[in-house]
Structure formats: C-alpha cells, structure tokens
LOVO-988342 format. One line per field, with one value per residue (C-alpha): residue number from 0; residue in three letters; chain; x, y, z negated. Coordinates in steps of 0.02 Angstrom, whole numbers, plus 50000, padded with zeros to 5 digits. Last residue first. Layout:
BEGIN
seq: NUM_...
type: Ala_...
mol: A_...
px: X_...
py: Y_...
pz: Z_...
//
This chain:
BEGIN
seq: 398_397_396_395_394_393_392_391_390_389_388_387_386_385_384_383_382_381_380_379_378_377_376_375_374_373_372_371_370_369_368_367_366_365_364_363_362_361_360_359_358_357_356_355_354_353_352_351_350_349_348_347_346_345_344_343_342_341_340_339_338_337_336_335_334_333_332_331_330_329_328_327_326_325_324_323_322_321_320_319_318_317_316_315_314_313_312_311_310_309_308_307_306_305_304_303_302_301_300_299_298_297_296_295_294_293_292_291_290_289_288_287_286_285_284_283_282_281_280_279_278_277_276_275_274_273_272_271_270_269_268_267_266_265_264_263_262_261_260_259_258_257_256_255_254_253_252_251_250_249_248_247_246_245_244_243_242_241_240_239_238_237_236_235_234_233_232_231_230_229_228_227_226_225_224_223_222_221_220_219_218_217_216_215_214_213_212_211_210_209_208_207_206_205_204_203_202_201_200_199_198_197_196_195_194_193_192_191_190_189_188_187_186_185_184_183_182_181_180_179_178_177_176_175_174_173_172_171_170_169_168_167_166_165_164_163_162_161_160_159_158_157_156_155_154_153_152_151_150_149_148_147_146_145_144_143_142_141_140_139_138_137_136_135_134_133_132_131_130_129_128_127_126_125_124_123_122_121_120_119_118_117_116_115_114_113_112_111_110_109_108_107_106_105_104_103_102_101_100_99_98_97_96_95_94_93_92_91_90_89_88_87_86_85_84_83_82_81_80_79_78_77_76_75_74_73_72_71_70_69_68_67_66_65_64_63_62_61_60_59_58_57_56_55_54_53_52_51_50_49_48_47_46_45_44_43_42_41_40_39_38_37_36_35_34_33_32_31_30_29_28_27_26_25_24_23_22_21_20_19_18_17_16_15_14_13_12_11_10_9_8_7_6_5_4_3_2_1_0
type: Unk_Unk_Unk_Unk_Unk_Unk_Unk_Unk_Unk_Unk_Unk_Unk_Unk_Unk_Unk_Unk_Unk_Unk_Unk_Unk_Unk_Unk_Unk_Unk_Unk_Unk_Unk_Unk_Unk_Unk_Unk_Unk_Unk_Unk_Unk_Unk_Unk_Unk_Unk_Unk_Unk_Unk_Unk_Unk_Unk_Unk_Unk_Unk_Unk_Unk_Unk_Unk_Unk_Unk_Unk_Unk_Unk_Unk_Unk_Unk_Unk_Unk_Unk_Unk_Unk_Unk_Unk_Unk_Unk_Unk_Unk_Unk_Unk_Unk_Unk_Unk_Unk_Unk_Unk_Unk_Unk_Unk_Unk_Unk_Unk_Unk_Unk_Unk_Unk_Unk_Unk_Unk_Unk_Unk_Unk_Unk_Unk_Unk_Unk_Unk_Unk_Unk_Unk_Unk_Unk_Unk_Unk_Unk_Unk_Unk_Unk_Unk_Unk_Unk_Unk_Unk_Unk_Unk_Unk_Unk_Unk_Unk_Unk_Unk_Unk_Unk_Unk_Unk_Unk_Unk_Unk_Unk_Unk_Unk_Unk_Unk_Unk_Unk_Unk_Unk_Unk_Unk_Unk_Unk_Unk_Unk_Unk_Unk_Unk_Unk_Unk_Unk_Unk_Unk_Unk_Unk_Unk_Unk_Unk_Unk_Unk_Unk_Unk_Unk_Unk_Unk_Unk_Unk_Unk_Unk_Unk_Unk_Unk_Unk_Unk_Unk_Unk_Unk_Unk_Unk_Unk_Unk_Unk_Unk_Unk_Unk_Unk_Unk_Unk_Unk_Unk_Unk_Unk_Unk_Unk_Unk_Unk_Unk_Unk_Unk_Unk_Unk_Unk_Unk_Unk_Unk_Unk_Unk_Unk_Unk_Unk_Unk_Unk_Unk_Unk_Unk_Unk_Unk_Unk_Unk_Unk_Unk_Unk_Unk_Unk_Unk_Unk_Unk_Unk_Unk_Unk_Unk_Unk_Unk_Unk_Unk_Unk_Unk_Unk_Unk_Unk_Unk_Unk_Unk_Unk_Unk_Unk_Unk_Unk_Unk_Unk_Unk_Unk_Unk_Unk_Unk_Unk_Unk_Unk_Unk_Unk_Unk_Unk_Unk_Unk_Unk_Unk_Unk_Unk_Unk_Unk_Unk_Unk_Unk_Unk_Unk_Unk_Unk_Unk_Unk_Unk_Unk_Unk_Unk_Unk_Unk_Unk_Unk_Unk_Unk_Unk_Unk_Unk_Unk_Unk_Unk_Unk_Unk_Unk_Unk_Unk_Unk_Unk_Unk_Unk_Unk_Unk_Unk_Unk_Unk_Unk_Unk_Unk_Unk_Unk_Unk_Unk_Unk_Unk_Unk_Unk_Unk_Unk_Unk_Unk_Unk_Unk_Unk_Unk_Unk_Unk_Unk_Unk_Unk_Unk_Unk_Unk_Unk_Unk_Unk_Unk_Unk_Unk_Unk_Unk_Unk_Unk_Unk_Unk_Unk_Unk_Unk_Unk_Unk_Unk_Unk_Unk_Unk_Unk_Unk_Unk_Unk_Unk_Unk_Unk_Unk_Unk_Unk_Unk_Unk_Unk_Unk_Unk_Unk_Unk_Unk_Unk_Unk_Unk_Unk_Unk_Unk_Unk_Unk_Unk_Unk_Unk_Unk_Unk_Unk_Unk_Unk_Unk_Unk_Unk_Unk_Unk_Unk_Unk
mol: A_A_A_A_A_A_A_A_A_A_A_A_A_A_A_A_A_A_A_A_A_A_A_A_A_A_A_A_A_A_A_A_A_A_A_A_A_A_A_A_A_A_A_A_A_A_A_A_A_A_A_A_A_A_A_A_A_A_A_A_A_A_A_A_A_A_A_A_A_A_A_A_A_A_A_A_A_A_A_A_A_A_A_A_A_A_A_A_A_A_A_A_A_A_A_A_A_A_A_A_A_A_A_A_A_A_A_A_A_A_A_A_A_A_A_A_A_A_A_A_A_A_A_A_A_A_A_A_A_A_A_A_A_A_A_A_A_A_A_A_A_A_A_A_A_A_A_A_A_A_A_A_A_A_A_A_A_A_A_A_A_A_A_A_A_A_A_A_A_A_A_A_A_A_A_A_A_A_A_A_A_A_A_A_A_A_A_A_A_A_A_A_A_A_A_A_A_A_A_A_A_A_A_A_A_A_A_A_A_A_A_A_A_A_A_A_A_A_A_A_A_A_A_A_A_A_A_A_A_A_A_A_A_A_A_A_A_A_A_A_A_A_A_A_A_A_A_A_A_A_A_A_A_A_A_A_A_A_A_A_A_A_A_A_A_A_A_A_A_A_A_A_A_A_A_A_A_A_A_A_A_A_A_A_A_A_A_A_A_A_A_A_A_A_A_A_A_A_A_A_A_A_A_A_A_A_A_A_A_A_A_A_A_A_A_A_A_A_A_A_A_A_A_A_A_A_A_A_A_A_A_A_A_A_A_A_A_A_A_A_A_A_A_A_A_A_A_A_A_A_A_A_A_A_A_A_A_A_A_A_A_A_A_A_A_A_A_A_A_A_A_A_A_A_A_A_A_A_A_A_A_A_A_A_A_A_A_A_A_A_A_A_A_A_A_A_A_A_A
px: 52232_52226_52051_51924_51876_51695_51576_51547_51411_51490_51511_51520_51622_51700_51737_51789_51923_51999_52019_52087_52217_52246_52310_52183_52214_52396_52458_52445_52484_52673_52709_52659_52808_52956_52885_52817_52994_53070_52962_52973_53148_53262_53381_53443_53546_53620_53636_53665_53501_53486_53528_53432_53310_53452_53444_53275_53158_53026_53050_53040_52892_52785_52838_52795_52617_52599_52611_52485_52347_52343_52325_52209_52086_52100_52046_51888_51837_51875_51725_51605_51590_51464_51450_51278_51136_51032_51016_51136_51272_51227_51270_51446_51480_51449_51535_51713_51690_51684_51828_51933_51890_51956_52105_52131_52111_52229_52349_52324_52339_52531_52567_52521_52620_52760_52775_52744_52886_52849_52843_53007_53109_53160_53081_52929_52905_52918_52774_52679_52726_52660_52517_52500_52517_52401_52268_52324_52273_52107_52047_52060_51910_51738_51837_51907_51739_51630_51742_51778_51607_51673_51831_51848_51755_51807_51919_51788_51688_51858_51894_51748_51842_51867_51769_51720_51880_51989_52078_51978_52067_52217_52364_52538_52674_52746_52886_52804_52932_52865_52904_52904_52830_52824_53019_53034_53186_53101_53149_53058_53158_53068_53096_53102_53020_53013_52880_52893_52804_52925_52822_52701_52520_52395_52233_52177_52051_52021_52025_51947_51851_51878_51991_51876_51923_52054_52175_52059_52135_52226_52287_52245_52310_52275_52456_52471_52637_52633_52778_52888_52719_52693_52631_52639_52698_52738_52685_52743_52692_52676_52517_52475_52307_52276_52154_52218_52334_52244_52335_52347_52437_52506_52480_52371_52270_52121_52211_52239_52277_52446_52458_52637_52731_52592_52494_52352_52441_52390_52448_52393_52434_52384_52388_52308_52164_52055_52135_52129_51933_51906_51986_51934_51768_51727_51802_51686_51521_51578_51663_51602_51543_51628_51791_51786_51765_51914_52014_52019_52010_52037_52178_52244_52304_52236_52194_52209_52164_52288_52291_52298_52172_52042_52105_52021_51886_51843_51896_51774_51639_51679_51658_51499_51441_51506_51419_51484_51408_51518_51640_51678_51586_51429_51434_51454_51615_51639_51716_51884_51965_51852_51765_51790_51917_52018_52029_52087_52220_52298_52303_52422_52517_52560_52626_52718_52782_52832_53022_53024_53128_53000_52949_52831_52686_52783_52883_52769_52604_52598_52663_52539_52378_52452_52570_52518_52496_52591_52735_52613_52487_52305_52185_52076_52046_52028_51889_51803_51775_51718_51594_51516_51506_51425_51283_51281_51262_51148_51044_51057_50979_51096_51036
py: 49095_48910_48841_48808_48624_48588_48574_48422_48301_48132_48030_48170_48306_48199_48058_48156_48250_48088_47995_48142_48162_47979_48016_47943_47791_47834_47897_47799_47667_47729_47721_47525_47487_47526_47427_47293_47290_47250_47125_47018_47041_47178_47146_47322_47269_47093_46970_46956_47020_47191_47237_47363_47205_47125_47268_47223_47110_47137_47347_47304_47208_47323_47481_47380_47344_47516_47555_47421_47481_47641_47567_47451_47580_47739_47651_47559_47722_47787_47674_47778_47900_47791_47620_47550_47481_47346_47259_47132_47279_47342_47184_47150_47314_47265_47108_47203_47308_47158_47083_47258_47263_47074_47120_47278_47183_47059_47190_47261_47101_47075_47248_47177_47003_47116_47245_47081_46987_46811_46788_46847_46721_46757_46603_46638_46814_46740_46653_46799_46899_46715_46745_46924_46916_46781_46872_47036_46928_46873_47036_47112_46995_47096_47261_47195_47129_47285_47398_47255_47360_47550_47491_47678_47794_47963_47968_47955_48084_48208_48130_48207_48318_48214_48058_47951_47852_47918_47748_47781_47945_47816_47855_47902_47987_48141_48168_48081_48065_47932_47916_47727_47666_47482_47474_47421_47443_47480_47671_47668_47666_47740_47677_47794_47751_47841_47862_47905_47756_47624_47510_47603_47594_47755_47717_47914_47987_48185_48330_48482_48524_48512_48648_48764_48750_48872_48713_48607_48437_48424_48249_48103_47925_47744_47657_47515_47380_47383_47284_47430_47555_47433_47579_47757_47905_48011_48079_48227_48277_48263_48192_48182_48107_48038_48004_48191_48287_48301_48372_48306_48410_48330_48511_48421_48548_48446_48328_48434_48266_48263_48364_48481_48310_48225_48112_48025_47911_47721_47564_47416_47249_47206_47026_46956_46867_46978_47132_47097_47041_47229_47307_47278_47211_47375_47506_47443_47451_47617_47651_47754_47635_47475_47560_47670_47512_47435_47551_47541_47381_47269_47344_47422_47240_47089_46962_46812_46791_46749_46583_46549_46404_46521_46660_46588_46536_46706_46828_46728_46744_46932_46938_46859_46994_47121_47081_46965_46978_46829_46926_46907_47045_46997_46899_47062_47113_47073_46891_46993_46849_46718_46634_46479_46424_46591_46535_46360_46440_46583_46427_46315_46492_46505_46337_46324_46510_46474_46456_46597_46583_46624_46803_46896_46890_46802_46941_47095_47042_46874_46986_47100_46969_46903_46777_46684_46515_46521_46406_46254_46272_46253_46241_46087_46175_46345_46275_46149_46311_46427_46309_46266_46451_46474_46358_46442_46615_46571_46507_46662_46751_46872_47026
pz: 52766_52731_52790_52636_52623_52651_52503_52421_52505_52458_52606_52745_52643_52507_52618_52779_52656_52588_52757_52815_52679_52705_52875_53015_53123_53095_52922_52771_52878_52895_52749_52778_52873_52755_52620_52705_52823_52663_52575_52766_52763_52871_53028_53103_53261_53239_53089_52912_52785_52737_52557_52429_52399_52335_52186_52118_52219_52109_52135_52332_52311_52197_52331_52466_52366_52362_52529_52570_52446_52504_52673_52630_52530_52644_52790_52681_52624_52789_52852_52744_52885_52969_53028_53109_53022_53094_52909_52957_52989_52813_52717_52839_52784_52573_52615_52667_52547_52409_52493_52496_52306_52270_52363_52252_52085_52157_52160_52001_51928_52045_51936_51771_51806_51856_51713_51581_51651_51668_51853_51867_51896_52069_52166_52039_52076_52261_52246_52179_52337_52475_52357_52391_52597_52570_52485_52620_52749_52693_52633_52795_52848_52830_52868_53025_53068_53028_53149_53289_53390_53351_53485_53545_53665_53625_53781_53884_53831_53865_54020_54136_54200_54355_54361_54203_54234_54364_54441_54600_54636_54668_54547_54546_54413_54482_54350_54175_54023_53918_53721_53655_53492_53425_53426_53252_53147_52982_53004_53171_53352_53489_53642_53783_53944_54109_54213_54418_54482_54503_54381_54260_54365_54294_54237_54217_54097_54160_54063_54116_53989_53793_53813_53940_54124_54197_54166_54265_54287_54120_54091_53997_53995_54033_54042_54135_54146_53974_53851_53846_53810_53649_53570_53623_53481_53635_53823_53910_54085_54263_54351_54547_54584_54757_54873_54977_54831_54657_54524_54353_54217_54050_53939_53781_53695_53693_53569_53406_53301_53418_53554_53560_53570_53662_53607_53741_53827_53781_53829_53941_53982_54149_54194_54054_54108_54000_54049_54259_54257_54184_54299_54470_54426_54323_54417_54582_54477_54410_54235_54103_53980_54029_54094_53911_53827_53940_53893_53685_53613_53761_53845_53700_53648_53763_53604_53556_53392_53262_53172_52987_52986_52871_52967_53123_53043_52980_53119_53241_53080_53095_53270_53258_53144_53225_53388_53516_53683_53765_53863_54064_54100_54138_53988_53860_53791_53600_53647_53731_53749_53661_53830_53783_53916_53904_53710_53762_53900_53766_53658_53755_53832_53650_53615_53772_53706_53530_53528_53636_53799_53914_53814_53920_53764_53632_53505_53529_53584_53478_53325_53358_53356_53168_53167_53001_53112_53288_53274_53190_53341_53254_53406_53400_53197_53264_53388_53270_53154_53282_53353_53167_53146_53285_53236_53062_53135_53265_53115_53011_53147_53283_53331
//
C-alpha cells in the first residue's frame, strides 16, 4: 500500500500532468461525453484536442492506471486513483478512459484469462482499438441473470451464439461485445454459462438503438442470428462464465466515491448561477432548496473521506457502498426536479434545432430517473443496507 509520501509525490505528478494537459474544448466533459460525442468523431470541434490528450495519457501510462505494469497499467490502488480523479477534476478534465473495456472485461481477461487472452486483448483496450460493450440483459434476464436463453454452441474452433440482448450501452460505438450465453442448457442455472468476446462487424448482430425519454441513444438492443467467435475468445473456459461475469471494476469503487462530490459542487454552482440569470436567487423556496443541496454535496464529500479513511486502513468495501449509491442518485433526481421547478414554465420548452434537443437542467431531470435505477434500484440499495449494514431482519417474499 501506498505511504503518505508516495501519495504526495504522486500527487505532485498528477497535478503538473492535468495542468500540461488542460484542453479548453474538453474541460467539464466528463469520461462519457468523450466516448459518446468525440471518440470516432473526425469532424468534432474537439477531436485534435482530444487525440492531443488521449496521446499524453497513453504516454504516462494513465489509461487504464488501475491495471498492474505487466499489463500495460501502473498498479494504481484506490487511493491513487482517487488522487488521479482529484487533480483531474480540480482542472475540470475527464479521464481518459476505454469504457466497458476497461471497467468491466478486461478485469475478467486479467483474472480469468490465459497468458495468450491476456496479450491479445488487453494491449488492444488500452490503445483503443477495440471498444467494448456489454451483453448480459436480456429481455426475459434482467436482475434474474442466470436465466438468460442466448445459446452458444460449439461447432469445430468455433462458438456459435444466437440470442437476445438489451439495455446495452454505447453498443453503436463498440466494435466488441463480451457477452454470455448458455453452453449447457441441461446444466444447472448458474452453470453452463460461458463469457464470450464476440467481434460486432459483419458477424450476424444487429443493432437497435434505443431511444431514452431525454433523447439519448446510450442503449441499443442486439438481435444475435449465428454470431461468431474463436473458442479462444471463451473467457474462463466453457461454463465457466458465471465467476467471470461477477468480476466487476471493485478497484475505481473508493475513488468514485472519494471524488463524486466534486462534480455535483459544480453541477450546483453552475444551478445557483442560473438562479441569478433568472432572478430568482432571492426567493426564499429556492435559496432553501439550493441549502438542501449543498447540504447533500457536503454529505457525499464527507462519505467520500470516510471510504478513502477505511481504504488507508487496509480495509476493503463492503455493503455500505449502496449507501453512497443510494445517496447521489437520490440526490440527482431531486436536484432535476429543483432545476426544472427554478426554471419555471421555459423549462416546459425544448430548445430550436433538430431531432429531440433538450438543456443541460432538462436532460438532468430526465436523466437522473433513471439513476435511481441501474447499478442497483434504490429499493435494492435500501434493502442491502438494512439487512447487511444494519442487521434488521430480511424482507419477507410476497406470497
């Protein structure tokens, strides 16, 4: 574990590299809007800029920093990722990073994956060349995963997979999905599922954009008809999907909840200004909700130190991480719902243009219903803390 010392001197890096690196076009995109709107995008405004400091962080070794040297990472633990997460949002800048790729596959690759699976994949995420997305949901699969019906058969090298896959993100912008298929349906249901990289292009998938109520594309439905794969893409070998499946970021955990704070403060001053713009900063109903607010930030803040705390003791993450789930995203659907009442009756109109244009205060209210729902509904959240975090008894099933 890092000493206070390799902190500071890391620190000092960190800092002098977001401040070398501060391109005007990127700061306050966060590491989705880079994906969405950049990544593949020519023609964007912000692309020279982009490929600029997707070269310096490829240079210092911060794509995908949490991996270990061998490969290609530095080692980073949470704590160093949360000072990377630090100076970085203390400049405004995103960090780079390689999506589902990075945070969820190549964990599984590095856990699970043989000597050969690792150099042929892993080198390919953090350069960038394969961008990744997940198939795990299905339409009859959803938080009841192991009964997912996406078959795999094996024919000579190969394995075969048809299915149904739904609710995946940035699947227009992948040219990989890693998925899971039943490879043994005579198997038990936790059995006989295999994790699968499976190549997208000309390969028997088709892609369905899903369309959210705040315009956004960031889902896509696939509809699999004797989709591809080399036997040497199964990760964790066949049936033995399940485990790796279950392997998820865990090591960003303490850093996103060390740092969230920082960009919902400026989120809520960028809100506050805009009381002003509309002349409402006055009004006793809006300076007591824009309190509350702050209130919350300031609570996320002292979380996020109270993790950071533990993780410098040696202790690892528990069940109290939905507390700090259920928090933000509570928080975030009700701050739409302050912004939108602020706004008053222009926030009932869309702005000119083409397709579904919405404001910044607009797609925050429309987006963040949704974040009381993935990662974990808050009703989940809710029952893990009072049966893991608190002790009370376990909920009765409906009969």
């Amino acid at each position: 574990m890092a000493t206070a010392t390799d902190l500071d001197q890391l620190r000092e890096e960190l800092r002098a590299f977001a401040q070398a690196n501060i391109h005007p076009r990127l700061v306050g995109m966060d590491d989705l809007d880079v994906e969405r709107d950049i990544w593949r995008s020519p023609h964007h405004p912000a692309h020279d800029e982009f490929v600029a400091y997707e070269q310096a962080s490829l240079e210092a070794r911060l794509v995908c920093p949490h991996w270990s040297p061998e490969y290609g990472g530095r080692g980073f633990g949470e704590l160093e990722m949360a000072v990377l997460a630090e100076e970085l949002a203390a400049v405004g800048m995103p960090r780079l990073t390689r999506g589902m790729g990075e945070r969820l596959c190549g964990p599984s690759i590095v856990r699970y994956g043989t000597p050969e699976q690792k150099a042929r994949f892993l080198p390919r995420i953090i350069s960038g060349e394969d961008r990744y997305c997940q198939g795990f949901s299905e339409p009859g699969a959803g938080s009841d995963l192991a009964s997912l019906t996406t078959r795999g058969v094996v024919e000579g090298d190969e394995i075969v997979i048809t299915g149904q896959k739904i609710w995946t993100s940035r699947a227009h912008l992948a040219n990989v999905i890693f998925l899971l298929c039943r490879t043994d349906p005579d198997a038990p249901k936790h059995q006989g599922i295999s994790f699968v990289i499976v190549p997208m292009a000309d390969n028997g998938i088709e892609i369905r954009e899903l369309i959210t109520m705040a315009g956004d594309n960031a889902f896509c439905q696939e509809y699999i008809d004797g989709a591809r794969a080399p036997l040497d893409n199964v990760i964790g070998g066949l049936g033995g999907g399940w485990k790796a499946a279950m392997t998820t970021l865990g090591s960003e955990r303490g850093a996103v909840a060390a740092v969230q704070h920082l960009q919902y403060q400026r989120e809520l001053d960028e809100l506050v200004e805009r009381a002003r713009e509309v002349g409402r900063i006055d009004d006793p109903i809006v300076r007591q909700e824009l309190a509350w607010a702050q209130c919350q930030v300031h609570v996320m803040e002292a979380t996020g130190r109270r993790v950071l705390a533990r993780l410098a003791d040696g202790e690892e993450l528990g069940p109290e991480a939905s507390l700090t789930k259920l928090v933000w995203s509570e928080y975030h659907r009700r701050l739409g719902e302050i912004a939108m009442d602020l706004q008053g009756a222009a926030g009932l109109i869309r702005p000119e243009g083409d397709g579904y244009p919405i404001d910044r205060w607009q797609k925050a209210f429309l987006s963040s219903r949704a974040e009381t729902i993935f990662a974990g509904s808050s009703e989940v959240q809710r029952r893990i803390i009072a049966e893991r975090v608190l002790g009370l008894p376990r909920e009765r099933a409906a009969t």
